[in-house]
C-alpha positions in Angstrom: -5.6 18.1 2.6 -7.9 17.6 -0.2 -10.6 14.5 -0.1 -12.0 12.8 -2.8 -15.3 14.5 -1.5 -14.2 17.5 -2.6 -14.2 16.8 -5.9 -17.2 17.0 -8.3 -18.9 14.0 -9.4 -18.2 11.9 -12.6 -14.8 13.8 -12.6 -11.5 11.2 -12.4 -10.6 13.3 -9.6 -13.6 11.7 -7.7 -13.0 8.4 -8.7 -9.4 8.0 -8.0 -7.7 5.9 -5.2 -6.4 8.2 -2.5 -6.0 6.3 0.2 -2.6 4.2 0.0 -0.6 2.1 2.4 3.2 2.1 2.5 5.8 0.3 4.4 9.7 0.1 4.0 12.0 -2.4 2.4 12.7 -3.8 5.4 9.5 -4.4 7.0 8.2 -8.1 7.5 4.8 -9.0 6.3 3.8 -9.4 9.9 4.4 -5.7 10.7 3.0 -4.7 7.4 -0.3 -7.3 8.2 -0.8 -5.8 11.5 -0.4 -1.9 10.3 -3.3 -3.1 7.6 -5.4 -4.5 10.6 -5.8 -1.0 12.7 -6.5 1.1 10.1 -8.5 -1.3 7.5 -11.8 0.1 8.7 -10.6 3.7 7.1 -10.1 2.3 3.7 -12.4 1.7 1.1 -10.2 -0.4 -1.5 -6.7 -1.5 -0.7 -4.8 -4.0 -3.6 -1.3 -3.3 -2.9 1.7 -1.9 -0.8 4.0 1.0 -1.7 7.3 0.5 -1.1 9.1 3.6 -0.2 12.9 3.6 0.5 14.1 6.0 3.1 14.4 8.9 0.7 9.8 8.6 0.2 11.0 7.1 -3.3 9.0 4.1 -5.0 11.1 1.2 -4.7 8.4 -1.6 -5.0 4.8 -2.3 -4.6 3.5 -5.9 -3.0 -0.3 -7.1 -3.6 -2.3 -7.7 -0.4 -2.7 -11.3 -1.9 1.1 -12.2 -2.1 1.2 -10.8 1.3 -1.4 -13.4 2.7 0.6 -16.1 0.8 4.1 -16.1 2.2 5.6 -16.9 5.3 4.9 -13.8 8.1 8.5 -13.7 8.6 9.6 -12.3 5.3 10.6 -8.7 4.4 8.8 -7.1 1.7 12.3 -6.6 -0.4 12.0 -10.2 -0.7 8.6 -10.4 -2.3 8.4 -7.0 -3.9 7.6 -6.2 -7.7 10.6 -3.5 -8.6 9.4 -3.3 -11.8 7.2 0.1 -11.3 6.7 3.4 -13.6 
């Protein structure tokens, strides 16, 4: 596995987001909060959650934010953006 350490500086290789979190459809935001809690020292920068289906396809993508402001109980297909490139 490559790390961003790797690359050389100044380069958008360097600079680019590698570390990503991502859950399933079906997984509430409690599961997906506590997954975020064990390995949030690891990350530097974390905005959202990819949303694979069961295939490792893009589905959706969910902001830490919206996360924080819905009810714990709720599965990410409920709150997921499926608008993605």
């Amino acid at each position: 596995m490559i790390k961003r350490e790797d690359y050389l500086p100044n380069t958008a290789c360097k600079k680019m987001i590698t570390e990503i979190i991502t859950a399933k459809p079906d997984d509430s935001i409690k599961n997906v909060l506590d997954k975020l809690r064990l390995i949030a020292k690891k990350l530097n920068n974390v905005d959202y959650i990819y949303i694979n289906d069961n295939n490792g396809l893009l589905v959706g993508v969910a902001s830490i934010k919206e996360l924080f402001l819905q009810p714990k109980n709720k599965k990410l297909k409920e709150i997921m953006n499926t608008k993605v490139v």
